[in-house]
Backbone bond lengths (Angstrom), bond angles and torsions (degrees), N, CA, C in turn:
res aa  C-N    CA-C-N  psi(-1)  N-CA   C-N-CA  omega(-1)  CA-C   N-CA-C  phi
1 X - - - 1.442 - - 1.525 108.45 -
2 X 1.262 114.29 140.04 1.652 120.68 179.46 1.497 102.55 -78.46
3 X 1.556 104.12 159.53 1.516 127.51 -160.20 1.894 79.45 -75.44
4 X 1.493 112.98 125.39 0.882 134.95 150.65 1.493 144.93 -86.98
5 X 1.843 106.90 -22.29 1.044 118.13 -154.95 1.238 109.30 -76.21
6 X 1.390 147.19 11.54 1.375 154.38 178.16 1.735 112.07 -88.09
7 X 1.915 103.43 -25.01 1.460 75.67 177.48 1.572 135.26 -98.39
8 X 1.086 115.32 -173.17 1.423 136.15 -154.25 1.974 120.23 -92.26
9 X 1.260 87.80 -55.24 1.599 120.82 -172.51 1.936 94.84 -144.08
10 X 1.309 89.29 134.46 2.118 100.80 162.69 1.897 89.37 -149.67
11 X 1.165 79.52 141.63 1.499 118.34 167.06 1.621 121.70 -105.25
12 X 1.572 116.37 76.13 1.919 89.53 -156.51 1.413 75.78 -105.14
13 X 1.766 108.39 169.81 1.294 144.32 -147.24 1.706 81.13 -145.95
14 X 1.136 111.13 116.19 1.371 131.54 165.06 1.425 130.46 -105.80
15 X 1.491 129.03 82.24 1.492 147.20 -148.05 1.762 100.50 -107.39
16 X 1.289 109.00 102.60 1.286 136.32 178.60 1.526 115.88 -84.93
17 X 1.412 125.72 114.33 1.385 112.67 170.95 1.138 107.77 -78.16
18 X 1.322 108.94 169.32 1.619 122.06 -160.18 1.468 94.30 -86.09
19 X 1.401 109.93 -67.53 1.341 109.64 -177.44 1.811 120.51 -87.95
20 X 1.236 114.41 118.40 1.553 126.47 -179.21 1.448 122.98 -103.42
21 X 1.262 123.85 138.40 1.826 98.58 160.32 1.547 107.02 -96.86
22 X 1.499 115.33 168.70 1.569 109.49 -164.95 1.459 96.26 -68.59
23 X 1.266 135.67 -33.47 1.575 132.27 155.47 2.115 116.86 -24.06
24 X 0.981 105.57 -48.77 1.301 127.45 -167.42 1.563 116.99 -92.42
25 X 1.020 115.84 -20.86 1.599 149.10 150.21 1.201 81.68 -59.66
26 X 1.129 118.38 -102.09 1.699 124.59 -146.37 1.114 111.79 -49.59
27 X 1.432 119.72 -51.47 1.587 100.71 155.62 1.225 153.49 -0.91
28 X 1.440 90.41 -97.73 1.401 132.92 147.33 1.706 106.13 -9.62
29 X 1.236 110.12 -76.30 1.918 122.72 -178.58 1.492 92.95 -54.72
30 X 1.350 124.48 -55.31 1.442 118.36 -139.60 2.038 100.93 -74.28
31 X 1.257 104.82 -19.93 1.805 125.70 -178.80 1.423 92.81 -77.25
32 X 1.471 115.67 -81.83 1.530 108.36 165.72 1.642 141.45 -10.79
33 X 1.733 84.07 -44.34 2.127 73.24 175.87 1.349 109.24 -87.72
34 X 1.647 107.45 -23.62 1.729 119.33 -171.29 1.447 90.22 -47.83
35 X 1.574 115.74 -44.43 1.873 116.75 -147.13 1.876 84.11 -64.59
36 X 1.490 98.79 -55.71 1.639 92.03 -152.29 1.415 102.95 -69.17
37 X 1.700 136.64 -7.46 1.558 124.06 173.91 1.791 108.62 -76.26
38 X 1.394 97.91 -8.33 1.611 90.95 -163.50 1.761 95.46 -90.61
39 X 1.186 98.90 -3.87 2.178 110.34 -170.28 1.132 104.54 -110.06
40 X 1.521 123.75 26.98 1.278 119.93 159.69 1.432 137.09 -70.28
41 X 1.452 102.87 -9.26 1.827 117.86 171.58 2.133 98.91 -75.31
42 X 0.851 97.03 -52.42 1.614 123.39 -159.67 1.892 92.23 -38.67
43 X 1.748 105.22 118.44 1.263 113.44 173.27 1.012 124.97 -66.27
44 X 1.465 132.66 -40.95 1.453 156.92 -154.85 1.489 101.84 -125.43
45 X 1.288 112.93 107.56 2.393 100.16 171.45 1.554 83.42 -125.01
46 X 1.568 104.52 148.46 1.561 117.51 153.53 1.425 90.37 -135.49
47 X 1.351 106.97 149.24 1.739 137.67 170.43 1.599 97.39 -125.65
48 X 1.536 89.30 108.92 1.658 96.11 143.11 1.581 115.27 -137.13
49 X 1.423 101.45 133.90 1.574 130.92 176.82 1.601 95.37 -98.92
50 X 1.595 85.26 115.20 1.825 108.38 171.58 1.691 100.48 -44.72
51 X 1.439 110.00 -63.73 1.263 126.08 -149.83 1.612 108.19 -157.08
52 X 1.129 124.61 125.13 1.492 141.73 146.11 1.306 140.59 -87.67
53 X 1.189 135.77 -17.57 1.166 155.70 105.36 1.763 96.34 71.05
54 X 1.197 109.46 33.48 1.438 120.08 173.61 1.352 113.08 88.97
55 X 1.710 124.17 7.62 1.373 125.51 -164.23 0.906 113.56 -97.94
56 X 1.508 131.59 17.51 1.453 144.52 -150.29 1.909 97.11 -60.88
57 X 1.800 104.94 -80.67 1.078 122.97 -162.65 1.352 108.13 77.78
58 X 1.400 135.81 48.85 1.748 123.40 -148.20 1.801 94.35 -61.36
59 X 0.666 147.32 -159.23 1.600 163.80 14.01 1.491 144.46 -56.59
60 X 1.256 102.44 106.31 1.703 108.47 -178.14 1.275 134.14 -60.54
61 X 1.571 110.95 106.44 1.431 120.65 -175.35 1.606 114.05 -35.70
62 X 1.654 100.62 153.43 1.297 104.17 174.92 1.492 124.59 -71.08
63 X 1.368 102.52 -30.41 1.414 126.04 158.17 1.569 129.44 -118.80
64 X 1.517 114.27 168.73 1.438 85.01 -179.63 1.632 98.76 -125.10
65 X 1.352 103.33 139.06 1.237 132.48 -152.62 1.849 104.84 -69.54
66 X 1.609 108.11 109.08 1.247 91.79 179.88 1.722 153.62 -4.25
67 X 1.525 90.56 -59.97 1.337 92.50 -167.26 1.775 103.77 -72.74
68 X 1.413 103.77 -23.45 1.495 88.82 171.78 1.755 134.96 -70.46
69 X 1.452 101.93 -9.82 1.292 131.62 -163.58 1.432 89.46 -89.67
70 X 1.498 109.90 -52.62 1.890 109.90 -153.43 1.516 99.48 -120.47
71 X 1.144 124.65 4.51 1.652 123.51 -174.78 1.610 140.00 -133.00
72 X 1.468 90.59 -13.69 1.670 103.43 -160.52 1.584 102.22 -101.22
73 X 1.038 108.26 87.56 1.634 130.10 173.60 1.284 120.07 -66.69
74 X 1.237 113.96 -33.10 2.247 111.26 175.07 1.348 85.89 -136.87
75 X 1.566 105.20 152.20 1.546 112.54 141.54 2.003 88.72 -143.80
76 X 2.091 84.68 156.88 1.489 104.43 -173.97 1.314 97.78 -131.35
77 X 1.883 108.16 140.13 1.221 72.65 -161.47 1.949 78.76 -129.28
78 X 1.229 144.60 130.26 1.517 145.22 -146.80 1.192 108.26 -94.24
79 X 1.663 125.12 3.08 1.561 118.71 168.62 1.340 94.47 179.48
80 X 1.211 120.24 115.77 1.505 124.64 171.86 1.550 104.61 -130.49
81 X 1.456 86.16 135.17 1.848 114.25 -170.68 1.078 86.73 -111.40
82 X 1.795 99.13 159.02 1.794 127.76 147.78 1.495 120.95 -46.61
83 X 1.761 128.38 29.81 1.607 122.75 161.04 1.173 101.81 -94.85
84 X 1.878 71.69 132.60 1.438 83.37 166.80 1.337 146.77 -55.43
85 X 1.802 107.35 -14.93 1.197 129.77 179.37 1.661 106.05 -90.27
86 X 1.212 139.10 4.96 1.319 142.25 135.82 1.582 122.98 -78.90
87 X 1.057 122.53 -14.17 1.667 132.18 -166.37 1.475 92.31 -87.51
88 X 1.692 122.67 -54.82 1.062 157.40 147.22 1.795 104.09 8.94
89 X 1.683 75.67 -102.84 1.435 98.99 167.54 1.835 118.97 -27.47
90 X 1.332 113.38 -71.52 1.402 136.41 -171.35 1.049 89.20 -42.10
91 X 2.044 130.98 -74.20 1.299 127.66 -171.60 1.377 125.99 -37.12
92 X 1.739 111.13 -41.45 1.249 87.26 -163.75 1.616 102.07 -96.90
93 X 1.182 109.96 -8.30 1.877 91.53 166.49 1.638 119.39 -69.86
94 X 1.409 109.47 -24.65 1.248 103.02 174.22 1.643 111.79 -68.43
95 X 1.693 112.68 -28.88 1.305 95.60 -177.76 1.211 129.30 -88.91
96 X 1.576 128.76 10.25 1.120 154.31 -129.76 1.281 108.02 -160.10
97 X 1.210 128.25 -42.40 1.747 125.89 178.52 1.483 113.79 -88.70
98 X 1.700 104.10 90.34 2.080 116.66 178.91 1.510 97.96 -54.89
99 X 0.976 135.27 -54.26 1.392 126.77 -164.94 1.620 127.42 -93.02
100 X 1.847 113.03 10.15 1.453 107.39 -168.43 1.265 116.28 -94.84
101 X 1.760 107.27 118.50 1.742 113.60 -178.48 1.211 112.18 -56.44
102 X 1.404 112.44 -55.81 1.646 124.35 -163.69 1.447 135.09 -98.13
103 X 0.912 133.59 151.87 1.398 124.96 169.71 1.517 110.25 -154.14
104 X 1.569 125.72 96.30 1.358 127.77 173.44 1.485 108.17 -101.84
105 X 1.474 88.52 125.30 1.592 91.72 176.50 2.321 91.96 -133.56
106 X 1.884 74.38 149.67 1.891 90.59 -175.89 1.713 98.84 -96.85
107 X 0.934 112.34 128.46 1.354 124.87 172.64 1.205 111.83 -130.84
108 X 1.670 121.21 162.43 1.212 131.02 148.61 1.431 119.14 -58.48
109 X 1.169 125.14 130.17 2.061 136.77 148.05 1.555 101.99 -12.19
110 X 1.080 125.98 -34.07 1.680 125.90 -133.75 2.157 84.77 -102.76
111 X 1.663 92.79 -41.11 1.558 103.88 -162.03 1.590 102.11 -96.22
112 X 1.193 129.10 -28.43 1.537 114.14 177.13 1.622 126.70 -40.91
113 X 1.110 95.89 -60.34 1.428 110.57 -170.12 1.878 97.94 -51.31
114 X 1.406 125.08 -67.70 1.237 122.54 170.07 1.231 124.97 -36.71
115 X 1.326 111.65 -36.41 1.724 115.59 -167.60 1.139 97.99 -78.82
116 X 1.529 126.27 -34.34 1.714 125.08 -167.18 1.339 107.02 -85.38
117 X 1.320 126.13 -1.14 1.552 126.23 -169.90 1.739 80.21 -98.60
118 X 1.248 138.81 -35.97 1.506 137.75 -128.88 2.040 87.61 -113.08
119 X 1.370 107.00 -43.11 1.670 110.30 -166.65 2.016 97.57 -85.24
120 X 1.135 114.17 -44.47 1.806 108.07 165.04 0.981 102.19 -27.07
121 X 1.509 129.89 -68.15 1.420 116.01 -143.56 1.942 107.95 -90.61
122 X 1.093 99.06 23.34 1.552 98.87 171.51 1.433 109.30 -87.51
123 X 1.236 116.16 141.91 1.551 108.74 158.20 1.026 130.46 -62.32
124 X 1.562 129.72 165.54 1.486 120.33 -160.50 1.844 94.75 -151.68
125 X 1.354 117.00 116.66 1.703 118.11 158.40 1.227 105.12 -34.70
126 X 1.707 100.88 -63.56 1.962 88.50 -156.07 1.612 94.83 -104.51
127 X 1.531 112.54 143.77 1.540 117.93 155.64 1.179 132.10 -80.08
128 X 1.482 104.80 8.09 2.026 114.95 178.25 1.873 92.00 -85.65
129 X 1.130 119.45 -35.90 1.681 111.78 -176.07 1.602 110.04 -30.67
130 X 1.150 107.37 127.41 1.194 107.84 161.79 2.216 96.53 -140.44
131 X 2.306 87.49 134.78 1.102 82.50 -173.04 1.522 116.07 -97.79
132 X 0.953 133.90 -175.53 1.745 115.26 178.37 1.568 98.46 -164.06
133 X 1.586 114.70 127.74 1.258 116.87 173.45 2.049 108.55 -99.92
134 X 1.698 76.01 133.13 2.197 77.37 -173.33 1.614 83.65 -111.68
């Protein structure tokens, strides 16, 4: 991975194949946290995931990786389902990200209402979050 530590603001775009093997999953996560330990300088982070679509595979770091702790201001997230390995996910950035304003997640009509009874009751670092389904 190239020397990153100079920037300021990143915008990463997180592109999920549809089809994975749990090999490729794991991967996949284990590159992912490398990206966000190496963006621990970075003032400004947004994450948006096109789509999750059940491809999560979560596993929760042993630690949590700076920039998510001190940097990650939006995440978007382009289709969020009832896995549990997205609920997962969501929780622990909410419990873990001090500084994140935003959180857009795309859902179905059918799933909002459930998901917002189920994501309230998570704890949250920061109390500026506000989440919003588009």
């Amino acid at each position: 991975m190239e020397d990153i530590s100079s920037l300021v603001r990143a915008s990463v775009n997180v592109i999920i194949p549809l089809q994975l093997s749990n090999e490729g999953k794991n991967e996949r996560a284990k590159s992912f946290a490398r990206l966000m330990q190496a963006l621990h300088r970075v003032k400004d982070l947004y994450i948006s995931v096109p789509n999750l679509a059940g491809n999560t595979n979560w596993w929760q770091p042993t630690h949590v990786p700076g920039c998510v702790y001190s940097c990650l201001k939006g995440i978007s997230v382009g289709s969020f389902d009832d896995d549990e390995d997205e609920f997962a996910m969501l929780s622990y950035i909410l419990e873990n990200a001090r500084v994140l304003q935003t959180v857009k997640l795309r859902a179905s009509i059918q799933a909002k209402y459930r998901m917002l009874q189920r994501i309230t009751k998570f704890p949250r670092k920061s109390q500026a979050c506000q989440i919003d389904f588009v």
